[in-house]
N, C-alpha and C positions, 0 to 999 in steps of 0.2 A: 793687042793690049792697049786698049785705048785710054787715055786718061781724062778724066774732066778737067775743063780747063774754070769752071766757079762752081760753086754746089750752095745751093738754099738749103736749109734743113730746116722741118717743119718742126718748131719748140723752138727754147730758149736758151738752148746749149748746144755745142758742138762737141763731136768725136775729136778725141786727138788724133789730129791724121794731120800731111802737111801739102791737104789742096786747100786753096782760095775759096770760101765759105763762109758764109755770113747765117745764122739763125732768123727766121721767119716763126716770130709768133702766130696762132692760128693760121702758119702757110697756107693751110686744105681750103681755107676760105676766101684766100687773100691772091694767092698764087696759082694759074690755072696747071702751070706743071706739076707743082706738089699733088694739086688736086687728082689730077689724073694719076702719078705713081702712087696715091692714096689707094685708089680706086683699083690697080691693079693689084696690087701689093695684096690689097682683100681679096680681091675674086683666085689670088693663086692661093692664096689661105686655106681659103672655102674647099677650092677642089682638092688641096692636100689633104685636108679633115675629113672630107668626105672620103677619100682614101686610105685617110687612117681607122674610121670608122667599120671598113670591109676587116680589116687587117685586124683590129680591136675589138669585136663587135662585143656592146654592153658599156661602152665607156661614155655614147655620147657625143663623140669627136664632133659627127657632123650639126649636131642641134646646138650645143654651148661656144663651138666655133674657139677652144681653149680658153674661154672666160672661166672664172670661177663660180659659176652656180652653182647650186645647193646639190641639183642631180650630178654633175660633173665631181663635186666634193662627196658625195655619197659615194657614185659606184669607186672612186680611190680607194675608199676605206673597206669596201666591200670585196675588190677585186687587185686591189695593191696597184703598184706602180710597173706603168711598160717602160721600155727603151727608149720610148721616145718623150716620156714626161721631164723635164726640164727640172734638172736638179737643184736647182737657188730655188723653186718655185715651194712656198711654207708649207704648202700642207704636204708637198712630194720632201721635202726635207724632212717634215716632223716625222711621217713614215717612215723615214727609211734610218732615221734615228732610233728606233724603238728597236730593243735587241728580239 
């Protein structure tokens, strides 16, 4: 259970949590650590989508990478909301508001 002992955080605001951390504006450009957990953080993205995209197939996962593009917002409306769409997210909201 290892704890960090300082944490940069890439933006201009911190999580409430109670480690030592300071906000790094543009960190990803500034900071070669942020850069690289950047960097990661996407490529585990990637392969999750890519994975959702088997599990899903028609939604898109792997090509919009969960952005909101036009096709991404299309097949929602066309083929509803999975388990794994993110409920705060508006248009999965507005859906699922509709009786």
């Amino acid at each position: 259970d290892p704890q960090p002992e300082y944490v940069l955080v890439d933006g201009n605001r911190l999580p409430r949590w109670h480690y030592a951390s300071q906000p790094v504006v543009r960190g990803d450009d500034r900071v070669p650590a942020i850069a690289a957990a950047s960097i990661l953080a996407k490529v585990h993205r990637d392969r999750a989508l890519i994975a959702l995209a088997i599990q899903f197939p028609g939604y898109g996962f792997a090509s919009h990478k969960g952005y909101p593009t036009p096709a991404h917002l299309q097949a929602l409306q066309a083929l509803g909301v999975t388990p794994v769409h993110r409920r705060s997210f508006a248009p999965v909201k507005k859906i699922l508001a509709v009786p």
